[in-house]
Each structure stands twice: as structure tokens, then as C-alpha cells.
C-alpha angles and dihedrals in degrees: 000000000000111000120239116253115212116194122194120270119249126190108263106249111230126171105219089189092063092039096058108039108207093211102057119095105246110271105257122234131204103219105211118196105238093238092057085058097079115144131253098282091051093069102100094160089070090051121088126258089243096039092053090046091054092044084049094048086046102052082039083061099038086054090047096052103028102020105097090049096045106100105251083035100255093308094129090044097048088050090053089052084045086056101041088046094055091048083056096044084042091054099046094051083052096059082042096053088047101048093051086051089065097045086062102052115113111251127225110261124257118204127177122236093248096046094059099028118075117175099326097318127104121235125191126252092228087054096057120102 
């Protein structure tokens, strides 16, 4: 075999002047939480409703059937359901809220032709007591 040759070890030479140019705007960073880089599968918000329900009775029935064996005993599992429970809870409230939203919005006033005309002449709704 071929000995190793080690040579001595010199500083590596860097110019910082060339390496930060003074003249470029500073390069711009988007800072993420850990906890907002899940992965794919963790994003329960792009998955249907029934498609979300299905995938929550399926891992219900895994951890009945395989929790107990499964090493930290279905805690990860029961956290997913948790998760995927909460998106659903989460969604629901939304289309309440909203349609509580539109519920609130003014409507248009109706008025009847007797109520606003008086002998010939228009009255405004907002006249009217």
C-alpha cells in the first residue's frame, strides 16, 4: 500500500473584503417555528373533510386493535387522532361562524307598496315609524 503523505497544515487564506461586498443589499431570510415545519402528512388543512373523518375512524380502530403492542403503547398515534380531531373541530366552527356572519348582515329593506306610498307621494323607508 501506498503511505500516507501528510503535508503541514497552513491557515486557509480568505478576503473578507471580497467575501462581504459592501455594495449588495443583505440577502433576506424567512425565519419558520419548528413546530410550523411538519412535514406533508402533517397537513391536515389540504385534506377533505371526508377524507379526514375516514383516515380518523381507521387509526381509532388500528389503536384498538394494535395500541397496547405498539412500543410507546399508541401515544403517537393518539396524538395524530387528537390532531386530526381538532382540524375537523376547527373546520366546523369556521362554516358556523360563517354562517352566523351571514346571518348578521343588514338586509336590504323591504317595504310594501302601501307602507312607502301615500297618496301618490314616496316616502322613504327610513322615514317611516
Amino acid at each position: 500500500m501506498e503511505e500516507e503523505r501528510q503535508q503541514p497544515q497552513v491557515p486557509l487564506s480568505i478576503d473578507w473584503d471580497q467575501q462581504f461586498q459592501h455594495d449588495s443589499p443583505p440577502r433576506e431570510f424567512v425565519i419558520v417555528s419548528s413546530s410550523s415545519m411538519a412535514s406533508d402528512q402533517d397537513d391536515l388543512s389540504a385534506i377533505p373533510d371526508h377524507k379526514l373523518k375516514e383516515s380518523i375512524q381507521s387509526m381509532k380502530r388500528t389503536l384498538d386493535v394494535t395500541g397496547k403492542n405498539l412500543p410507546d403503547k399508541g401515544a403517537k398515534l393518539r396524538a395524530t387522532i387528537d390532531r386530526s380531531q381538532k382540524e375537523l373541530s376547527r373546520r366546523e366552527l369556521l362554516r358556523l361562524r360563517q354562517e352566523v356572519d351571514g346571518d348578521q348582515k343588514p338586509q336590504p329593506a323591504q317595504t310594501t307598496s302601501s307602507s312607502s306610498v301615500t297618496k301618490g307621494r314616496f316616502i322613504p323607508p327610513f322615514v317611516l315609524r
